[in-house]
N, C-alpha and C positions, 0 to 999 in steps of 0.2 A: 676519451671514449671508453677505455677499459675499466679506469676507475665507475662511472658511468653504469658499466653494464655490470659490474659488481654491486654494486650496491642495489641496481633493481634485481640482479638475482639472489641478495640476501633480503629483499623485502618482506617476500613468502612468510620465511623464517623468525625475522622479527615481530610481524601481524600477527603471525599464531603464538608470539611470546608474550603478546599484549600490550606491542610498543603503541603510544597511541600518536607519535609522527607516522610513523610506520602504516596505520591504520586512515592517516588524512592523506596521508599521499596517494593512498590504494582507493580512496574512494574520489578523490580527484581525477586519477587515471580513468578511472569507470566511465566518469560524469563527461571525460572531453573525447570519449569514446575512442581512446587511445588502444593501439593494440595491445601495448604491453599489459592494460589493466585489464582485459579479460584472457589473454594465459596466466596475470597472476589468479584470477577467480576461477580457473580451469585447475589450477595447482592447488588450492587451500581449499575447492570444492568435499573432499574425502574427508576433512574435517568441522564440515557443519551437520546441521541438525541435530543438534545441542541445545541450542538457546527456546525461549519459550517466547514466538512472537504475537504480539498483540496488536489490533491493526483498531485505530479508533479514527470512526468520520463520523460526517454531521454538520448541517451547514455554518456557513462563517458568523464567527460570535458567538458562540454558543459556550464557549470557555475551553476547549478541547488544549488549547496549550499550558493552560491555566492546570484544569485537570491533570495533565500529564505531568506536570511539575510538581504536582502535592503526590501525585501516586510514585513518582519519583524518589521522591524524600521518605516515606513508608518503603521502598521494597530497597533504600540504602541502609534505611532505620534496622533491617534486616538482615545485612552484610550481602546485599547482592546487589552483583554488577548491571549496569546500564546503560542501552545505546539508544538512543532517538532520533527518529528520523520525520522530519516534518517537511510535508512536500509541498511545497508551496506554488502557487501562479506562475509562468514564466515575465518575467520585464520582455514587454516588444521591443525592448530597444537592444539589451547585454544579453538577452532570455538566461539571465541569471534570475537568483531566489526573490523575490519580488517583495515580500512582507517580511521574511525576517524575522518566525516568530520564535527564535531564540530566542530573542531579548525578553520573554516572560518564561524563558526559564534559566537568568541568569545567575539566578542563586545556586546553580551547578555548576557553574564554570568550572570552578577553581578544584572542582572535586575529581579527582585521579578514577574513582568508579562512576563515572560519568561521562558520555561521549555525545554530542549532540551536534548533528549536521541538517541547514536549512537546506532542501535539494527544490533545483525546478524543474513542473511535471513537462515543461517543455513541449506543452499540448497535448498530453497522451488525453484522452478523452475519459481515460477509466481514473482519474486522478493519481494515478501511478507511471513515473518514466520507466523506461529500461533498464534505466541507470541505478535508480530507486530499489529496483527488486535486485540488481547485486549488491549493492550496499548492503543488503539486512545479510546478504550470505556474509559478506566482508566484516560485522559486526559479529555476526555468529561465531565464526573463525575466529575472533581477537578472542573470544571468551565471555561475551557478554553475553549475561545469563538472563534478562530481558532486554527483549527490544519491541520498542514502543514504533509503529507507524502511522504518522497522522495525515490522512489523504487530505487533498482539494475538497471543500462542497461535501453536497450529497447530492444525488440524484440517477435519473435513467443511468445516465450515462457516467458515472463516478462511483460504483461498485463494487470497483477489481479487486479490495482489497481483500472482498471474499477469499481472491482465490490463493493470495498469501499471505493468510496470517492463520496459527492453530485456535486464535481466538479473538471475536470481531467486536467491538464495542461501538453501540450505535449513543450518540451523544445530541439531545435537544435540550432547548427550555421553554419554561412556560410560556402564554403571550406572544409566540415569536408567528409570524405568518409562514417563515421558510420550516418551521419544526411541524408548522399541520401541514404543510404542502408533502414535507416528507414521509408525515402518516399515509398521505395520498398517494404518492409515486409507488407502490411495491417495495420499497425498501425495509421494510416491517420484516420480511421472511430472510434480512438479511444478517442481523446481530443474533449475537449468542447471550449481550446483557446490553441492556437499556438504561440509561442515565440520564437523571432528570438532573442539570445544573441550574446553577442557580434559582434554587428549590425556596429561596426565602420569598420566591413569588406567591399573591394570592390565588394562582390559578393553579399551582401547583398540581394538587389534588386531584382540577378538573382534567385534564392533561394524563396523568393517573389510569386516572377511570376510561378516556378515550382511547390510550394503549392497551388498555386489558380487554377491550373493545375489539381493536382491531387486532390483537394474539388470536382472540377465541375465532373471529370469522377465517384466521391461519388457516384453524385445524377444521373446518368443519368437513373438509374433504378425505381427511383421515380419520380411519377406524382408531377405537378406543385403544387396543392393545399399541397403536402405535404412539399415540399423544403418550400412553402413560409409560411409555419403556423411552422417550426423549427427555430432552432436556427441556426443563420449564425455563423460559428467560426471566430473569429477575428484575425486575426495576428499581435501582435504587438512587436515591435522591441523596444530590451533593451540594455544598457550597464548598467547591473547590478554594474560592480565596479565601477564606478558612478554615480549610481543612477538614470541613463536616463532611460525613457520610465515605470517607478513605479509607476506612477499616472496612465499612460492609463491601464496598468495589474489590476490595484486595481481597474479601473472603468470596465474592460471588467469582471474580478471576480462577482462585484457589480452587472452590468446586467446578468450574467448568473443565478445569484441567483436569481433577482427579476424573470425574467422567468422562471421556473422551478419550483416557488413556481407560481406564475399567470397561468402557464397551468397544475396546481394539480402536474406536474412533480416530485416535490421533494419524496413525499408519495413512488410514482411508484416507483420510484431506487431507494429508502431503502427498498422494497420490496426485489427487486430482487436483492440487494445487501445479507439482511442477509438470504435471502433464499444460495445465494450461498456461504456464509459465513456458513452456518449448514450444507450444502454440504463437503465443504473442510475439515472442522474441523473431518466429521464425517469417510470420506474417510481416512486422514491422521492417527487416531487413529485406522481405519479398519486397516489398512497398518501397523503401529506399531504392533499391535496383533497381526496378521498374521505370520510378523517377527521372532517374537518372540517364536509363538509356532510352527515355521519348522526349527526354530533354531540346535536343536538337533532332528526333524520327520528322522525316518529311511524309511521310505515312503517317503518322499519329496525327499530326496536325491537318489533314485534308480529312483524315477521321476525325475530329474537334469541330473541324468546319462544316461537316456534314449533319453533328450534332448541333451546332449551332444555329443553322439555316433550317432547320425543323425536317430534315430529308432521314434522319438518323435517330431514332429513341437512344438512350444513354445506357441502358441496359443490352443493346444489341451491341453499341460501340463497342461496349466490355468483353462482352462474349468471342465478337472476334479479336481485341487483343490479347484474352487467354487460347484462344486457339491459335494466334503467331506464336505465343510465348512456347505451348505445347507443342508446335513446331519446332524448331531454332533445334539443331542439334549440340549437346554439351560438349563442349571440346574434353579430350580422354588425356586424364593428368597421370 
């Protein structure tokens, strides 16, 4: 036991030395929502906001791992370090990583600036777990000077990545039915650069021209001084399995950072990133407890059956179990 508790209380120490056992173990701890692994993320907390994270969705197939592995290979080509995090479906059976889409970035394995964890969103509805958004601080702290997030999907409900990453890359391709749906959904006002992969399609073009479509009806709510003092999103067109179009991504990435630090911006949205980040965490654990204790309420359950037998709307149900809840005095620690 003492050896034990030695070595999880040298883990801190090794993670921010950029051991990378050190750094699987700590995102393991996270993932099995162990307690030890969030006071180690309470501990190496003072030393993030370093890394530059980038957060790329878009629905499935699109090449999004594919992408990340050639932008990979460019920002090593560079001498800089890499964490990736690809959050994948839970399995209903282990609600382990479901797809596994390492394995199209396995030409980094073997590379020492390189770190690459399959995580499952474990149902979080925003395509992002709990577990997820410490990981990227837990990479940040090792020293990885990019970290790449690749969400679930795209859609209503699959968005969060908004709220942690300093820069969001939205990822379609031509032809595809789920890339015009997501013209459609609102997710348009949600990237900072748009990527057209696998661009060797003949629709390419047309695709193109219906983004710059739907940019312009963006702004039509917004006065001129404001469109032209923003950032224009750029579109650029890749074939990731060859490497085309990874210089202009790396240079559009490039200016959206210098921007965003040049109009204070950066500051702003990690503001209101981890404000919504102590939001979720603090909702999800509300929700867990909750759970938990109407698990066996014999009160909740004549409430259920109240709602159930049509005597009970499901929104009153609510109402008055925040008003128990708002009751209940806290015991005094």
């Amino acid at each position: 036991m003492i050896a034990r508790a030695m070595t999880e209380t040298s883990l801190a120490q090794r993670l921010l030395n950029g051991d990378r056992r050190a750094l699987a173990r700590a995102i393991t701890l996270v993932e099995d929502d162990r307690p030890e692994g969030w006071e180690l993320v309470r501990e190496i907390y003072p030393h993030t906001g370093k890394a530059e994270v980038v957060g790329f969705t878009g629905p499935p197939g699109v090449g999004k791992s594919t992408l990340i592995g050639a932008l990979t290979k460019a920002r090593r080509a560079a001498g800089r370090t890499v964490g990736v995090l690809s959050i994948d479906p839970s399995s209903p059976f282990t609600h382990g990583a479901l797809l596994g889409d390492r394995i199209r970035l396995s030409e980094h394995f073997l590379d020492q600036g390189v770190f690459i964890r399959s995580m499952a969103n474990r149902g979080a509805l925003g395509g992002l777990s709990e577990a997820a958004l410490q990981a990227a601080l837990l990479l940040d702290a090792a020293g990885r000077q990019d970290v790449f997030v690749e969400t679930v999907g795209v859609g209503q409900a699959e968005i969060d990545i908004i709220d942690h990453a300093d820069t969001i890359v939205l990822v379609l391709m031509p032809g595809s039915g789920d890339s015009i749906q997501a013209l459609k959904a609102g997710v348009m006002e949600i990237p900072d650069v748009i990527v057209i992969n696998k661009a060797e399609h003949p629709l390419t073009d047309t695709m193109v021209r219906e983004i710059r479509g739907v940019l312009s009806l963006a702004n039509l709510d917004r006065s001129p001084e404001e469109v032209r003092g923003s950032w224009r999103v750029p579109i650029i067109k890749t074939e990731a399995t060859h490497g085309r179009g990874i210089e202009e991504l790396v240079s559009a990435l490039d200016e959206h950072r210098a921007h965003i630090l040049s109009k204070g911006q950066l500051s702003e949205r990690r503001r209101r990133n981890l404000r919504n980040e102590v939001l979720a965490i603090a909702t999800a654990r509300m929700r867990r407890r909750l759970e938990e204790e109407l698990r066996e309420d014999s009160e909740f359950q004549h409430l259920l059956d109240e709602v159930v037998e049509r005597r009970l709307d499901p929104a009153s149900a609510a109402a008055t179990l925040l008003e128990r809840a708002a009751g209940v005095e806290q015991p005094v620690e």
